[in-house]
Residue, then its C-alpha position, 0 to 999 in steps of 0.5 A: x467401490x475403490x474406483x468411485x472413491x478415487x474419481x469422486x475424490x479427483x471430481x472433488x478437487x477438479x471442482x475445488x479448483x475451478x471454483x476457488x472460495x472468496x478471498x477470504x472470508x475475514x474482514x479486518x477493517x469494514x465498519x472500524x475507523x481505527x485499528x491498533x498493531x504493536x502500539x501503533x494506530x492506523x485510520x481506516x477507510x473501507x468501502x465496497x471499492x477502496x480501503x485505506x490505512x495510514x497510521x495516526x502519528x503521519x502528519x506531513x503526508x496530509x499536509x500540503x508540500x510548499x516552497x521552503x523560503x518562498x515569500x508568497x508561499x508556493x504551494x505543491x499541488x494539483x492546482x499549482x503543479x505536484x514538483x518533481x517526485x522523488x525516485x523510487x528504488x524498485x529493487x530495493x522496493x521489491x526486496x522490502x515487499x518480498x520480506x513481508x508477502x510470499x510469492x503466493x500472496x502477491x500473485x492472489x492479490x494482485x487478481x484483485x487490482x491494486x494497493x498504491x503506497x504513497x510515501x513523504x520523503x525527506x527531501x534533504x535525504x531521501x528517507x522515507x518519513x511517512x507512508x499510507x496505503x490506499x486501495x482500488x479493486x478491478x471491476x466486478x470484485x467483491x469482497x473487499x479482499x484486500x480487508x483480508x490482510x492482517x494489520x501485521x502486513x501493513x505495520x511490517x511492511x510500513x516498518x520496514x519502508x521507513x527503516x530501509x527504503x532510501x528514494x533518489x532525489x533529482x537535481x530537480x527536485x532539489x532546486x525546488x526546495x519543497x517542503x516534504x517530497x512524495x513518491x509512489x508505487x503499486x504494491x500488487 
């Protein structure tokens, strides 16, 4: 009887491992435009295959970058040429990340695909002044695992980019006198 107990319960486990639960079955943003942490408000875009959040209060990093002092304005974009972006501290960055997310949890969902953050910058300073997360999922995950994240995540993590993360502005960067810069990085 003993042995039975002991091999149904290592099968158990065997078939627990092999087959783990969905992400998780928590959902913060499907069918929300909007979501409240500590005071702050984020937008939310949630699809089968993406989500995004950026707080409410950002306004630069929608706003197109243009050429302090250029008479005609010259725009920074797609159609006219992104500029330089600013550099981005990947040690710093990975510390930062690390405050917020375990080992564990980067390495869950980084299975997933990936969460690029996008910053807008003080191009006189470096300070990260702006910062928006957007989400893509590999092909074949379902789920929206990334909804599973608590807004507590994203808020730290935002906090703490904006309080300590400093980017490096070439001397090309400078020389084009945009308005607001932008850099990005891959979170998983």
């Amino acid at each position: 009887m003993k042995i039975k107990l002991f091999s149904l319960i290592i099968l158990s486990l065997t078939l627990a491992m092999a087959f783990p639960p969905p992400a998780s079955s928590q959902d913060y943003y499907s069918g929300k435009t909007e979501i409240a942490c500590y005071g702050e408000v984020y937008k939310i875009l949630s699809a089968s295959d993406f989500l995004y959040l950026s707080n409410k209060k950002n306004h630069l990093i929608d706003e197109l970058r243009y050429k302090v002092g250029s008479n005609p304005v010259r725009y920074y974009s797609y159609a006219t040429g992104m500029g330089t972006p600013a550099g981005i501290d990947y040690d710093k960055y990975d510390e930062i990340v690390r405050k917020v997310f375990t080992d564990e949890e980067i390495e869950k969902y980084s299975r997933y695909g990936f969460i690029i953050i996008r910053y807008c910058v003080d191009t006189q300073t470096g300070r990260t002044l702006e910062v928006e997360f957007v989400s893509w999922y590999k092909k074949g995950v379902t789920g929206n695992p990334y909804n599973a994240i608590p807004i507590e995540k994203f808020y730290e993590l935002e906090k703490l980019l904006k309080a300590e993360m400093v980017c490096s502005l070439s001397d090309e960067l400078k020389k084009e006198k945009q308005s607001h810069g932008y850099a990005t990085t891959d979170l998983f």
